[in-house]
PyMOL CGO cylinders between C-alpha atoms (Angstrom):
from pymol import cmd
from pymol.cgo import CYLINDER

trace = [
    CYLINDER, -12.09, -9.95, -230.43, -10.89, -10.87, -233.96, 0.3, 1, 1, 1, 1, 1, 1,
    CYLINDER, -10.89, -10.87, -233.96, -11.37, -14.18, -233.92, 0.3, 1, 1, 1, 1, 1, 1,
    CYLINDER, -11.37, -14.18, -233.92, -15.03, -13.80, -232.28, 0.3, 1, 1, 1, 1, 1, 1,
    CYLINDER, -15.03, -13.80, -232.28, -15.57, -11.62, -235.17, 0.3, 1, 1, 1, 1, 1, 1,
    CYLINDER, -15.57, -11.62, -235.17, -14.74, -14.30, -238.00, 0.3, 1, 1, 1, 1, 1, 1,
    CYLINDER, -14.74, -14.30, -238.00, -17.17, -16.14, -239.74, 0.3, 1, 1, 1, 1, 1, 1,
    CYLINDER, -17.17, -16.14, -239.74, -15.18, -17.93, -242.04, 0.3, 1, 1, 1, 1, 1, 1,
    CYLINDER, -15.18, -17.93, -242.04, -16.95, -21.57, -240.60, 0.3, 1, 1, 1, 1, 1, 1,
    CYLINDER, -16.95, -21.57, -240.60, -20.14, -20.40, -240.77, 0.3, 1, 1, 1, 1, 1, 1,
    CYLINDER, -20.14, -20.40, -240.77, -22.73, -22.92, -242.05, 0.3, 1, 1, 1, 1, 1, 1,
    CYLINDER, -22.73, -22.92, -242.05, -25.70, -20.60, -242.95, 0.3, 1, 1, 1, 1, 1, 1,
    CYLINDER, -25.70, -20.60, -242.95, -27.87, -22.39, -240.76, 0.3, 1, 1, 1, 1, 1, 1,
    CYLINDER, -27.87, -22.39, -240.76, -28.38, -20.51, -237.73, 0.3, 1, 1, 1, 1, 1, 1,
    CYLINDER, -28.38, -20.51, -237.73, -31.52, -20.47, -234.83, 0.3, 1, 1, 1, 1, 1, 1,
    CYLINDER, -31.52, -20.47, -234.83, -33.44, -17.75, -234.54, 0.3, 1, 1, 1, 1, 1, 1,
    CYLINDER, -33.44, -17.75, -234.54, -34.35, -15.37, -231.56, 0.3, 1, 1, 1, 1, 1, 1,
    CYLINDER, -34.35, -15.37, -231.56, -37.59, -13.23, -232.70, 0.3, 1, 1, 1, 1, 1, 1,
    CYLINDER, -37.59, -13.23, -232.70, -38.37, -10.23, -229.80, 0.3, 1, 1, 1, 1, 1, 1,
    CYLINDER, -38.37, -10.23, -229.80, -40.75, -8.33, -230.54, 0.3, 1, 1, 1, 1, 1, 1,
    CYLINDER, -40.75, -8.33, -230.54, -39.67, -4.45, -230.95, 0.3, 1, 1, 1, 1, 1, 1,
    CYLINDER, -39.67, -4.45, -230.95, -36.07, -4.92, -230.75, 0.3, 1, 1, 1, 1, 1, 1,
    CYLINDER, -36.07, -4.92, -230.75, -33.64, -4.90, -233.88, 0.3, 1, 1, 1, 1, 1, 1,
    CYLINDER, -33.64, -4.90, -233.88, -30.03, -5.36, -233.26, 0.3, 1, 1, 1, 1, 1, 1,
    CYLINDER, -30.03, -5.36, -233.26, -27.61, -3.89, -235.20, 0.3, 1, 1, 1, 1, 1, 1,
    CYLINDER, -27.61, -3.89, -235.20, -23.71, -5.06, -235.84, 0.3, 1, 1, 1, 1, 1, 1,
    CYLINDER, -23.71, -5.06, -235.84, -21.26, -3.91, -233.63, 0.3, 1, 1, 1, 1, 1, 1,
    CYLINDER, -21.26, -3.91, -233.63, -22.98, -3.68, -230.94, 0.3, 1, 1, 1, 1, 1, 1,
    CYLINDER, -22.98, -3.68, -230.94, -23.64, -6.09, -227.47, 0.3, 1, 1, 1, 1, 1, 1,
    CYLINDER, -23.64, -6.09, -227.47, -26.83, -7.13, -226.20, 0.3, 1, 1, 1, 1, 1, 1,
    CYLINDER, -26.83, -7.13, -226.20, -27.40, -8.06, -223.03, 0.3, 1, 1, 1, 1, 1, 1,
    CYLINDER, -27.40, -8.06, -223.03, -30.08, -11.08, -222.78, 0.3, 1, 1, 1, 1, 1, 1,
    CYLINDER, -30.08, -11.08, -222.78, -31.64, -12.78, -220.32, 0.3, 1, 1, 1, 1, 1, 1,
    CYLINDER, -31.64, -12.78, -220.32, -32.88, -16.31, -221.31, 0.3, 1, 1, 1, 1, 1, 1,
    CYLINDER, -32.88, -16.31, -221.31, -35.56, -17.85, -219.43, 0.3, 1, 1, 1, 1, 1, 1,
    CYLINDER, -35.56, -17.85, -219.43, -38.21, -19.51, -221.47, 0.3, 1, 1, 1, 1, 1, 1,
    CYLINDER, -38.21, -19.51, -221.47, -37.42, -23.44, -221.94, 0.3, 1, 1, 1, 1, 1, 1,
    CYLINDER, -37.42, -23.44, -221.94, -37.04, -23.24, -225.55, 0.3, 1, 1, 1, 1, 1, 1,
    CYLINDER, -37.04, -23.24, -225.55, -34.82, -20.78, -226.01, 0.3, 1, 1, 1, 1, 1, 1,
    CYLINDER, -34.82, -20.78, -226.01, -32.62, -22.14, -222.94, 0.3, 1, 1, 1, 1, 1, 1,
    CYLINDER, -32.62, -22.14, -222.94, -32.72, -25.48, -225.06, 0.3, 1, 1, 1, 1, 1, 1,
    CYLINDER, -32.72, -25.48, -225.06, -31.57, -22.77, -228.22, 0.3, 1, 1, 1, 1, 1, 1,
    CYLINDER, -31.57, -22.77, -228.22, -28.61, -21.02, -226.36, 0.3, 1, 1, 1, 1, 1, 1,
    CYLINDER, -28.61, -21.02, -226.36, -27.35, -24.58, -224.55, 0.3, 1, 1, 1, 1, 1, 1,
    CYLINDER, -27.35, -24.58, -224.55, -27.05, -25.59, -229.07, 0.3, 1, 1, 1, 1, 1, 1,
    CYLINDER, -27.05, -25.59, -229.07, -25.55, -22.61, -229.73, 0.3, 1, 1, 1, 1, 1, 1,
    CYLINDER, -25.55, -22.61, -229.73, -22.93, -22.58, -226.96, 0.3, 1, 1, 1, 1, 1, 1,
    CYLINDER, -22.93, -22.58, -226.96, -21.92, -26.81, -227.90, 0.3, 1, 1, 1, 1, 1, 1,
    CYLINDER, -21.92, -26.81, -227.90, -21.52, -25.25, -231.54, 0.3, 1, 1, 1, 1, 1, 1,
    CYLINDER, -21.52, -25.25, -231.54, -20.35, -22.20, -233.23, 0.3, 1, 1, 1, 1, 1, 1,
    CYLINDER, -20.35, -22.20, -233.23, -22.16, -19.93, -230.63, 0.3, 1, 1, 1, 1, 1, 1,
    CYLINDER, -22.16, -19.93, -230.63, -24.16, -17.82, -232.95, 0.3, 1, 1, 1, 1, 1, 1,
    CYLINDER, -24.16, -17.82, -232.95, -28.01, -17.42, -232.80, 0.3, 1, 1, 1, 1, 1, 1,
    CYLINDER, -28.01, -17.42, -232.80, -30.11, -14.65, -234.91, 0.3, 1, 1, 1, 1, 1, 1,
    CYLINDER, -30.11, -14.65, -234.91, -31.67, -11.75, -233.41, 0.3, 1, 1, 1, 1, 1, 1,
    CYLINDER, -31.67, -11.75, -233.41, -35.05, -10.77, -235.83, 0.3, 1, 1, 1, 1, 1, 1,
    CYLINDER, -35.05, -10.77, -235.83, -37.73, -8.37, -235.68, 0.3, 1, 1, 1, 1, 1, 1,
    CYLINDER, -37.73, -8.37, -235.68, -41.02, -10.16, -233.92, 0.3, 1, 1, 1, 1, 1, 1,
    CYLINDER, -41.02, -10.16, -233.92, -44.39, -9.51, -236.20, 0.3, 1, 1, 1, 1, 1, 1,
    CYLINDER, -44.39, -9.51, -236.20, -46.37, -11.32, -234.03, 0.3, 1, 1, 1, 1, 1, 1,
    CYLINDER, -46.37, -11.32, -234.03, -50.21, -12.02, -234.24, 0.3, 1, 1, 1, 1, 1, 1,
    CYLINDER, -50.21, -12.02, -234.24, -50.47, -14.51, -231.47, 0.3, 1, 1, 1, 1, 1, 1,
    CYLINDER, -50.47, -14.51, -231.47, -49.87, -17.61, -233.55, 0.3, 1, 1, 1, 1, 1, 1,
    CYLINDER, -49.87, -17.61, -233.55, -47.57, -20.54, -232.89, 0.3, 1, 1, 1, 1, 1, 1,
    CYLINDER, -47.57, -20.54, -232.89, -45.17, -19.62, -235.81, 0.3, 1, 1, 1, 1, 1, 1,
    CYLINDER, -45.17, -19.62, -235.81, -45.83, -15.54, -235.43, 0.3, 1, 1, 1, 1, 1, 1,
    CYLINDER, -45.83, -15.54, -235.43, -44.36, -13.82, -238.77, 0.3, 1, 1, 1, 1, 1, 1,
    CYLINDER, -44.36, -13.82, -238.77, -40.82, -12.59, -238.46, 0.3, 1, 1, 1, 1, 1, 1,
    CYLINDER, -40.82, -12.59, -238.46, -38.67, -9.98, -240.56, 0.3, 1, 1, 1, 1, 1, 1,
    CYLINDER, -38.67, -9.98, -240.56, -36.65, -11.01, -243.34, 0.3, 1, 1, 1, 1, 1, 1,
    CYLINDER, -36.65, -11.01, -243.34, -33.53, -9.28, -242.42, 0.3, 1, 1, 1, 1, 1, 1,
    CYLINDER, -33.53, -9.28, -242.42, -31.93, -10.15, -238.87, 0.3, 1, 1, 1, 1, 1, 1,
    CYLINDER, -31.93, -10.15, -238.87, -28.86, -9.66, -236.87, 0.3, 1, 1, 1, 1, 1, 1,
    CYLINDER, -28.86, -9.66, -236.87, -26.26, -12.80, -236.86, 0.3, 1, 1, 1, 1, 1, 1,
    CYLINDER, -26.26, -12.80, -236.86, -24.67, -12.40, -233.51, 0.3, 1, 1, 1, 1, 1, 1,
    CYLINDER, -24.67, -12.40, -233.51, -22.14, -14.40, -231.39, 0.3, 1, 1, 1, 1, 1, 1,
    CYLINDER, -22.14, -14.40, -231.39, -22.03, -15.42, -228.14, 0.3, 1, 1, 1, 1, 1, 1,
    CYLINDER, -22.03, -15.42, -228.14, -19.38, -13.46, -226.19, 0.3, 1, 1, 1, 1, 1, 1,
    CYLINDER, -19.38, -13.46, -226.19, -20.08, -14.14, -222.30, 0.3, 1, 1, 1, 1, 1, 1,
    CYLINDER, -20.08, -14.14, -222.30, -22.53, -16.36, -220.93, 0.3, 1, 1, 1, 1, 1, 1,
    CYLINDER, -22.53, -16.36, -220.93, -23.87, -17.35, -217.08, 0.3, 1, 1, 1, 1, 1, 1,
    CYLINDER, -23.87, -17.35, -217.08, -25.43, -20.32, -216.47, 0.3, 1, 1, 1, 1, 1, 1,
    CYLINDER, -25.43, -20.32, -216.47, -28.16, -19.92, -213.26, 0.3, 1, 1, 1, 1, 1, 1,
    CYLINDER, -28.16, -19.92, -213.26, -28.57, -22.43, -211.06, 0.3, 1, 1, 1, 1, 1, 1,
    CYLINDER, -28.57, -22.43, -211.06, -32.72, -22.93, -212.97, 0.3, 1, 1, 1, 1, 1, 1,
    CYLINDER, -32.72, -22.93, -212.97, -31.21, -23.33, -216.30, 0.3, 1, 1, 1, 1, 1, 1,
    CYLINDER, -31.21, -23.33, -216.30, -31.88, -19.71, -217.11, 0.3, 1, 1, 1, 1, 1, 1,
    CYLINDER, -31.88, -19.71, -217.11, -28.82, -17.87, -219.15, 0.3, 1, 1, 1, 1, 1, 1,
    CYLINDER, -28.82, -17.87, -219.15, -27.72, -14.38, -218.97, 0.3, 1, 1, 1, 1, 1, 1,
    CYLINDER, -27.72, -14.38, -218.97, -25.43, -13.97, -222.00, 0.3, 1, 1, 1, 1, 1, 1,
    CYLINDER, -25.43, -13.97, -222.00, -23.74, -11.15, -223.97, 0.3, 1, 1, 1, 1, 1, 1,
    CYLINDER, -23.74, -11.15, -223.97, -24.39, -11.22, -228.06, 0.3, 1, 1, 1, 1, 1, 1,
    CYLINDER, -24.39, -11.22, -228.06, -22.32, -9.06, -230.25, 0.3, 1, 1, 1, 1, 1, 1,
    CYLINDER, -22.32, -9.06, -230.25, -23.66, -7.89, -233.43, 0.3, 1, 1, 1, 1, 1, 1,
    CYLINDER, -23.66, -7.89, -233.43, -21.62, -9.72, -236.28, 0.3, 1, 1, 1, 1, 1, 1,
    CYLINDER, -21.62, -9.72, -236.28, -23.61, -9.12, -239.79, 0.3, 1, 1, 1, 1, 1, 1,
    CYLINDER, -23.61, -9.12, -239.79, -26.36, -8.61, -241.39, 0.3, 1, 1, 1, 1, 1, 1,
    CYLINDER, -26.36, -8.61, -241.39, -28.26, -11.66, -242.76, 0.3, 1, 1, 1, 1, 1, 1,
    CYLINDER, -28.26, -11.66, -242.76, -31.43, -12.28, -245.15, 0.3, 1, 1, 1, 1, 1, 1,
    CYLINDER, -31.43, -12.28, -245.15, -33.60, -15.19, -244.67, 0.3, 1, 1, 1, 1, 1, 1,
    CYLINDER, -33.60, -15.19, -244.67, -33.53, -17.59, -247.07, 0.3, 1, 1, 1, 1, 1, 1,
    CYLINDER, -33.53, -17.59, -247.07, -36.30, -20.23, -245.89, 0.3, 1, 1, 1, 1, 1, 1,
    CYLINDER, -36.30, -20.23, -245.89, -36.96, -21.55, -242.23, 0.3, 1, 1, 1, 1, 1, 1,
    CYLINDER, -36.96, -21.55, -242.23, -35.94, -25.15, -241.57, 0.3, 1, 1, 1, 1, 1, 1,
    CYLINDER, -35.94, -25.15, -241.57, -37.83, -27.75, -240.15, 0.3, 1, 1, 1, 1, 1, 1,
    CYLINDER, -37.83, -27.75, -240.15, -35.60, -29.73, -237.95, 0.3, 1, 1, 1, 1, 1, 1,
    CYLINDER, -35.60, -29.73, -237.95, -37.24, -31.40, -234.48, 0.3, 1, 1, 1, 1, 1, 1,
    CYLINDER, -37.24, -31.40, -234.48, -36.61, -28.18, -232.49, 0.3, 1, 1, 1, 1, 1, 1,
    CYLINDER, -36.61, -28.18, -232.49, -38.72, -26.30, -230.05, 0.3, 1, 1, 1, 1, 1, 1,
    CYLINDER, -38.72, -26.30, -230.05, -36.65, -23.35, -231.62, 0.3, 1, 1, 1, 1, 1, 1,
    CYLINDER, -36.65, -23.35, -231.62, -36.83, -21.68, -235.10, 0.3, 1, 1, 1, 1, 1, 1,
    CYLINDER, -36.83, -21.68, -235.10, -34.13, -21.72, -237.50, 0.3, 1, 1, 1, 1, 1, 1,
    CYLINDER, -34.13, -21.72, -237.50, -33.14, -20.52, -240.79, 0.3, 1, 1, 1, 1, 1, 1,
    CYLINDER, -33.14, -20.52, -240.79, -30.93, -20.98, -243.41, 0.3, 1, 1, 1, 1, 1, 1,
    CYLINDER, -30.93, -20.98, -243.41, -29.47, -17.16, -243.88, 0.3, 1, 1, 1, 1, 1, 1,
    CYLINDER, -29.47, -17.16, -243.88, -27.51, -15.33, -246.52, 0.3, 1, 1, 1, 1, 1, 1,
    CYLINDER, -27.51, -15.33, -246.52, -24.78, -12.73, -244.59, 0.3, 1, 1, 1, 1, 1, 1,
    CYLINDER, -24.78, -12.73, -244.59, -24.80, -9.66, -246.40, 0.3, 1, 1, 1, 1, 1, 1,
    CYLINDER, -24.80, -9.66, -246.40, -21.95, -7.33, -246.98, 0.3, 1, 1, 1, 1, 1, 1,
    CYLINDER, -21.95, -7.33, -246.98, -21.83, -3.72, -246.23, 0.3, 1, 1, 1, 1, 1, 1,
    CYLINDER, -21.83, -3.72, -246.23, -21.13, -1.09, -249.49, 0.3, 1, 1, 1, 1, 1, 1,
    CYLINDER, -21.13, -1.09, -249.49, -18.77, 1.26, -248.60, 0.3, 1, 1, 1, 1, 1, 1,
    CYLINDER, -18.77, 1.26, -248.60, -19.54, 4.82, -248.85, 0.3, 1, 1, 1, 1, 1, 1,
    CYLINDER, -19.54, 4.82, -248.85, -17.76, 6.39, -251.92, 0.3, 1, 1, 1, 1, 1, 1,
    CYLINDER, -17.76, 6.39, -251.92, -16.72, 9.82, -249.96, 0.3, 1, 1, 1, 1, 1, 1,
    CYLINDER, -16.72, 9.82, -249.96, -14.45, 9.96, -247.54, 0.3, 1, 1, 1, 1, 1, 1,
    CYLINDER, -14.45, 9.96, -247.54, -15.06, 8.22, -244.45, 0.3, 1, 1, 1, 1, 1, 1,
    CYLINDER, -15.06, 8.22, -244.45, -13.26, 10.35, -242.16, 0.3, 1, 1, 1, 1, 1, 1,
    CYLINDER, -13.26, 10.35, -242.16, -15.10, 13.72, -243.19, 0.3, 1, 1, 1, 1, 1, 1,
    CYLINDER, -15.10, 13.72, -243.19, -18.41, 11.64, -243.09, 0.3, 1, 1, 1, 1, 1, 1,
    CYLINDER, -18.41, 11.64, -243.09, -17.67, 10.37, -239.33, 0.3, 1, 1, 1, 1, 1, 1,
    CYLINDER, -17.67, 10.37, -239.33, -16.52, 13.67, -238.15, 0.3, 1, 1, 1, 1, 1, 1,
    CYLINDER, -16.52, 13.67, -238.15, -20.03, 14.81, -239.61, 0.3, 1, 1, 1, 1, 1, 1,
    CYLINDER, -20.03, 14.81, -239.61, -22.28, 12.52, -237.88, 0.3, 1, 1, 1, 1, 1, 1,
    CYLINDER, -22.28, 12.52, -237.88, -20.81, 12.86, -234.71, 0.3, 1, 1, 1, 1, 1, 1,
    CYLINDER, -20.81, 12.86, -234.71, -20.77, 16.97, -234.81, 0.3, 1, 1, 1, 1, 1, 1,
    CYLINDER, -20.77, 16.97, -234.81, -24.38, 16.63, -235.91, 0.3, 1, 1, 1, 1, 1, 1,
    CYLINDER, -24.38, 16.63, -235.91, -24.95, 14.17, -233.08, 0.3, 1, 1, 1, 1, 1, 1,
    CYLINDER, -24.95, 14.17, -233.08, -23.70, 16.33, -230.98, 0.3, 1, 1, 1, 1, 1, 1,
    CYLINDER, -23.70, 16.33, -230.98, -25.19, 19.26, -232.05, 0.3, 1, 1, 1, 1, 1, 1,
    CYLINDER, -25.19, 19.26, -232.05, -28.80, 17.88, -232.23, 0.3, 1, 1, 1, 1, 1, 1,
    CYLINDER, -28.80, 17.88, -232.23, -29.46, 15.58, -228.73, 0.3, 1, 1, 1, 1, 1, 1,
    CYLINDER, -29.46, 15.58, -228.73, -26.26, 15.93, -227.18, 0.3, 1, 1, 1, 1, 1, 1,
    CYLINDER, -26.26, 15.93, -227.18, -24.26, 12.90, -226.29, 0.3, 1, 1, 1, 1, 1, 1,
    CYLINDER, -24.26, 12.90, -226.29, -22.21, 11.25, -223.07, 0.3, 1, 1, 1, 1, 1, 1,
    CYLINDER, -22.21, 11.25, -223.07, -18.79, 11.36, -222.71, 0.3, 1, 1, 1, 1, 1, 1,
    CYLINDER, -18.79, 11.36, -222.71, -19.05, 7.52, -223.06, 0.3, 1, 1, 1, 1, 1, 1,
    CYLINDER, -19.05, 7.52, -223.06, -21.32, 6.89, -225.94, 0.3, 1, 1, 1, 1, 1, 1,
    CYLINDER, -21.32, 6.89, -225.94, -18.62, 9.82, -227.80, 0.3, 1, 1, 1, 1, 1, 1,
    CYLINDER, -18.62, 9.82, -227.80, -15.74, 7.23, -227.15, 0.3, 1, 1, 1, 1, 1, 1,
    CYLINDER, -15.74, 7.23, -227.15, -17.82, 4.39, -228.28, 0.3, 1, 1, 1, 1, 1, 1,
    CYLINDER, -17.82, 4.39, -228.28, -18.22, 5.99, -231.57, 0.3, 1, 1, 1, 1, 1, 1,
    CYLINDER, -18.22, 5.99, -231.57, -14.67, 7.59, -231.45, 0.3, 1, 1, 1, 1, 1, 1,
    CYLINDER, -14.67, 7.59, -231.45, -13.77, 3.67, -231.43, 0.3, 1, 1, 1, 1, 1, 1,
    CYLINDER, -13.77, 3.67, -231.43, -15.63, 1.99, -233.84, 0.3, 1, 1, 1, 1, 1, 1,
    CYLINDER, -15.63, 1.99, -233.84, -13.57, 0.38, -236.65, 0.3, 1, 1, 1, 1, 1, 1,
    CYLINDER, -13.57, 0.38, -236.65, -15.43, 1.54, -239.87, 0.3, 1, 1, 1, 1, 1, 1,
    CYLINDER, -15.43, 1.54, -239.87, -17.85, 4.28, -241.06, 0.3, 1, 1, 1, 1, 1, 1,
    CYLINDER, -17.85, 4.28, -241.06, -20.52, 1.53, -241.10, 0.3, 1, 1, 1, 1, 1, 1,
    CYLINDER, -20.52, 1.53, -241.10, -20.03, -0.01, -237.45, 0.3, 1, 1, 1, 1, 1, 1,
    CYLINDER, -20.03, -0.01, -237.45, -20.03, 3.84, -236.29, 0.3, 1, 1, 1, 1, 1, 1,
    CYLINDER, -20.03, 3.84, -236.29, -23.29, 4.38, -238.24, 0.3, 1, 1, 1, 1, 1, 1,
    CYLINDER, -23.29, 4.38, -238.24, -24.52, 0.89, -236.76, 0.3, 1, 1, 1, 1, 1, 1,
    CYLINDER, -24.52, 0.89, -236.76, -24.01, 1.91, -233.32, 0.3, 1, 1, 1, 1, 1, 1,
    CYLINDER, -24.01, 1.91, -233.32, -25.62, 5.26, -233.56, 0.3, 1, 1, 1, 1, 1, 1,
    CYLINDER, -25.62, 5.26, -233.56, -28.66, 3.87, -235.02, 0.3, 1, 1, 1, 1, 1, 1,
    CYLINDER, -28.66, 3.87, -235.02, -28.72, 0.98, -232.22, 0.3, 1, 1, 1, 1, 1, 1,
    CYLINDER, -28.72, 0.98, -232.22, -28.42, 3.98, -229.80, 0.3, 1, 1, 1, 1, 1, 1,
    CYLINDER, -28.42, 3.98, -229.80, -31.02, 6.46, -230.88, 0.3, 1, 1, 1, 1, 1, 1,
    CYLINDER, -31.02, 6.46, -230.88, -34.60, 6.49, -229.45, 0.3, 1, 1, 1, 1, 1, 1,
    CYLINDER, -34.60, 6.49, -229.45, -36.12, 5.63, -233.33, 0.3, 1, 1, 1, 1, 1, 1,
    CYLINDER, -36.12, 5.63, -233.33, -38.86, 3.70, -233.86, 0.3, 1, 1, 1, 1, 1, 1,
    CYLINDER, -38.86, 3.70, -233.86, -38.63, -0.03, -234.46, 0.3, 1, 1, 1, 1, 1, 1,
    CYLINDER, -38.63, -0.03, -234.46, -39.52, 0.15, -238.34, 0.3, 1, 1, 1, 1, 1, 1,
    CYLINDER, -39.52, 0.15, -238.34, -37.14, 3.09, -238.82, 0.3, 1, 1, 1, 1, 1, 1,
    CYLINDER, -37.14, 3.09, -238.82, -34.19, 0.83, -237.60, 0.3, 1, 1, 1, 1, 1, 1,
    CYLINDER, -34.19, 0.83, -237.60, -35.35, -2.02, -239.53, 0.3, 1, 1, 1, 1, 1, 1,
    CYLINDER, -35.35, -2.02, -239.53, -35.12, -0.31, -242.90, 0.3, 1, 1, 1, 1, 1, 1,
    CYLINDER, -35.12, -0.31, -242.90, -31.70, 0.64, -241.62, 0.3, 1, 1, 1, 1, 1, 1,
    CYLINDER, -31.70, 0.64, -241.62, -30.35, -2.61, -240.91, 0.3, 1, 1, 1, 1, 1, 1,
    CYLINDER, -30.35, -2.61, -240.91, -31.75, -3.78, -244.49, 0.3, 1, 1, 1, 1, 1, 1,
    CYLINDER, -31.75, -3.78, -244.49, -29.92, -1.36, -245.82, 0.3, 1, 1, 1, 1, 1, 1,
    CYLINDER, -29.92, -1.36, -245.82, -26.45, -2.23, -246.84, 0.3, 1, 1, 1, 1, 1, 1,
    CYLINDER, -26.45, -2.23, -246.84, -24.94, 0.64, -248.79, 0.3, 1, 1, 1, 1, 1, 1,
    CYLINDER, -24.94, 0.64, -248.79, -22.91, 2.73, -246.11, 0.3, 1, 1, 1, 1, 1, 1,
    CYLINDER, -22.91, 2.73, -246.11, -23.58, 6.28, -247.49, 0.3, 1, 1, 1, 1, 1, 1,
    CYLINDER, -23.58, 6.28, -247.49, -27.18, 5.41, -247.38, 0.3, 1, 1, 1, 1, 1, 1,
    CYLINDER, -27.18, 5.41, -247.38, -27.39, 4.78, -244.11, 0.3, 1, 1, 1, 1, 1, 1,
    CYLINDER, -27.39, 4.78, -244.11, -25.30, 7.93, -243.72, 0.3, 1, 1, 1, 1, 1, 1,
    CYLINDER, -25.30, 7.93, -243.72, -27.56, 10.03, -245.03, 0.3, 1, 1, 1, 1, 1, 1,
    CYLINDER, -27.56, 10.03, -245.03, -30.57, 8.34, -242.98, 0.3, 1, 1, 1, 1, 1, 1,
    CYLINDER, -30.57, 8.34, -242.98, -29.30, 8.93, -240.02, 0.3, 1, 1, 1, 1, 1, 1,
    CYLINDER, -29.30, 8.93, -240.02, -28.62, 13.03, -240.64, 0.3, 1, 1, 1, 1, 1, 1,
    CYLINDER, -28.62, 13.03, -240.64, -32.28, 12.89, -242.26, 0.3, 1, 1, 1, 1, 1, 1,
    CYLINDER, -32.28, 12.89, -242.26, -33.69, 11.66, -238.68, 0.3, 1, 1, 1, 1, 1, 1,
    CYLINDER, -33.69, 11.66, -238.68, -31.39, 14.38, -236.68, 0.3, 1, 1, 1, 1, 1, 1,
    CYLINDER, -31.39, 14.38, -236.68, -32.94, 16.81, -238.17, 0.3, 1, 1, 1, 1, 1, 1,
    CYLINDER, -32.94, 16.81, -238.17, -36.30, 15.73, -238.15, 0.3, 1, 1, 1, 1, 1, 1,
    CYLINDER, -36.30, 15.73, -238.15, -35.79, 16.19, -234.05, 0.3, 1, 1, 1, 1, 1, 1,
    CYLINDER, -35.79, 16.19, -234.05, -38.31, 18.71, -232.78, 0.3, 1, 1, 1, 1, 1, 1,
    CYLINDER, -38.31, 18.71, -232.78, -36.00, 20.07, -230.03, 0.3, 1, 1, 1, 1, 1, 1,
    CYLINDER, -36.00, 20.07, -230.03, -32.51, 19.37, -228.50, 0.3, 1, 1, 1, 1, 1, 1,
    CYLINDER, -32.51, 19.37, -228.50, -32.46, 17.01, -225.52, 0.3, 1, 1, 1, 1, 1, 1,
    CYLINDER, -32.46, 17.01, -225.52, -29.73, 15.32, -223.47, 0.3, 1, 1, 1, 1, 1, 1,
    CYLINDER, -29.73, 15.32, -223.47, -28.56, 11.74, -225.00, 0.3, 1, 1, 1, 1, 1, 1,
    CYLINDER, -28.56, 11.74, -225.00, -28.78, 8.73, -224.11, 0.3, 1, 1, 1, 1, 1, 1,
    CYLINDER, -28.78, 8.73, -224.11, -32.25, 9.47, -221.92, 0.3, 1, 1, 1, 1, 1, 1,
    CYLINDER, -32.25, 9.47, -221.92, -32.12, 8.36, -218.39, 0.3, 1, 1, 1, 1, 1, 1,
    CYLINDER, -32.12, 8.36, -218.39, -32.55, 4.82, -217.06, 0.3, 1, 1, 1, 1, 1, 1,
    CYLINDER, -32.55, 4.82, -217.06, -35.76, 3.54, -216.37, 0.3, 1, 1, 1, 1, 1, 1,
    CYLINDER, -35.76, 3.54, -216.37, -36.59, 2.23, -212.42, 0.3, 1, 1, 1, 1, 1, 1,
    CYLINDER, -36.59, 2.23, -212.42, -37.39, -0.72, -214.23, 0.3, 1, 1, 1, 1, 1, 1,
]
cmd.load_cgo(trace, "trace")
């Protein structure tokens, strides 16, 4: 998992994937199903090069070229399936934050960007007092699985546990938005216990799966 973690090759150019409602967060996988022609044509350049494509926050009006966040999610392709159609089903893990710097205009049918990655800063307190308090208040507040406890039990850092607990959570889209712009640590921290207790009542977490 290391080495699908390193960006050290990374050219700052990198397509984009805008969906509207949907901010991804490092850290975490996506599932994604790809069906539209251009972004099958997006995911076939991605997987003959360095596999990584930019999730980003859809504005859209209805346009051709819709307006699109300024801060995305650079992830990497982990696991694809190729259908027989030329649709994908493929696996994206979170690697970094990234700002747009300026879209590009190569011949695609795909937009792309020219991104800067930004780095997290770390929290000055200590980071295991910090995670033991956001999962007690967690905990405390919705409830959690068994499974999503180990998840966070496992992350490597205070800010990939704080990433994946904001990924979870049933916020709104511009609440997680402001949190993946945000790269100081404790910030985020402190974000996330604001919107616990904002809850209006306990309830079980993560909510039930949809029929659909």
């Amino acid at each position: 998992m290391h080495d699908e973690l390193d960006l050290k090759d990374f050219s700052g150019r990198t397509p984009l994937f805008p969906l509207s409602g949907v901010v991804m967060f490092p850290h975490v996988v996506v599932p994604l199903h790809i069906f539209e022609p251009r972004y099958r044509r997006m995911t076939e350049d991605a997987l003959d090069g360095d596999r990584l494509i930019t999730m980003v926050r859809l504005l859209g009006d209805g346009s051709p070229r819709p307006p699109i966040e300024g801060v995305g999610c650079l992830g990497r392709i982990i696991h694809h399936e190729r259908l027989a159609d030329g649709r994908f089903n493929i696996l994206l893990l979170g690697r970094s934050r990234v700002r747009l710097l300026r879209e590009t205009t190569d011949d695609l049918p795909y937009r792309s960007a020219e991104v800067e990655v930004l780095e997290d800063v770390p929290a000055s307190a200590s980071e295991e007092q910090a995670r033991a308090g956001l999962v007690e208040h967690l905990r405390r507040m919705v409830g959690a699985a068994p499974e999503l406890l180990e998840l966070l039990d496992r992350a490597e850092s205070l800010g990939a546990l704080v990433d994946v607990m904001a990924h979870a959570l049933a916020a709104a889209a511009d609440w997680k938005q402001r949190l993946l712009e945000e790269t100081s640590v404790e910030a985020r921290v402190q974000a996330l216990h604001q919107w616990l207790r904002e809850l209006p009542a306990r309830r079980t977490f993560p909510p039930p799966f949809s029929d659909n």
